[in-house]
C-alpha positions, -999 to +999 in steps of 0.1 A: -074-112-062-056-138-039-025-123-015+000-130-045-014-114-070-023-081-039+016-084-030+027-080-065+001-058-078+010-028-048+052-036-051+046-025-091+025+005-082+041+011-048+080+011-062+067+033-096+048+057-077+071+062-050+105+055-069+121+034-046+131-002-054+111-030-053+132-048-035+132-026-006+092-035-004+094-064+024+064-078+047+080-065+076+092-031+066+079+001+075+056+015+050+059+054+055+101+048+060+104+027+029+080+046+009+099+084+025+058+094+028+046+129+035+012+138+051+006+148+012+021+120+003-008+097+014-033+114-007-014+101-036-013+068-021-047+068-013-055+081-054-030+050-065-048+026-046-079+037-059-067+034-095-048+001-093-075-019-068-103-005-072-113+012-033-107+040-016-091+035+018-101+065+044-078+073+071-092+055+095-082+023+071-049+032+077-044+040+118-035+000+117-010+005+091+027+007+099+044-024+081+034-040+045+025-069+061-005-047+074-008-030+044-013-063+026-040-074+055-058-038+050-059-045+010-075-078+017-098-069+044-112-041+019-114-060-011-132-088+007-159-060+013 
């Protein structure tokens, strides 16, 4: 999966999931602002991740995470694993 198709694989399963709009999905937004996430809510995000690319990311995966853009860079980094 190259960057485009990661990008617009996690804004489907991101804006469903979450129920925000897509648009509001940017590089250099906030992930747990835009996406109003819980401690719980990262479970889920961990179990849609799982389902929609295929890894589970551990929490350590996501200490680096605060914007999509690192988001996007975490998805790649794993899926280059």
């Amino acid at each position: 999966m190259n960057r485009a198709e990661i990008i617009e694989t996690t804004k489907r399963f991101l804006s469903e999931e979450f129920e925000v709009d897509p648009n509001t999905i940017e590089p250099e937004n906030n992930l747990q602002e835009t996406l109003d996430l819980s401690s719980l809510d990262y479970v889920d995000l961990v179990i849609v991740i799982e389902e929609n690319l295929g890894f589970k990311p551990t929490a350590e995966d996501f200490k680096s995470v605060a914007t999509f853009e690192d988001f996007y860079q975490m998805v790649e980094a794993k899926m280059a694993e």
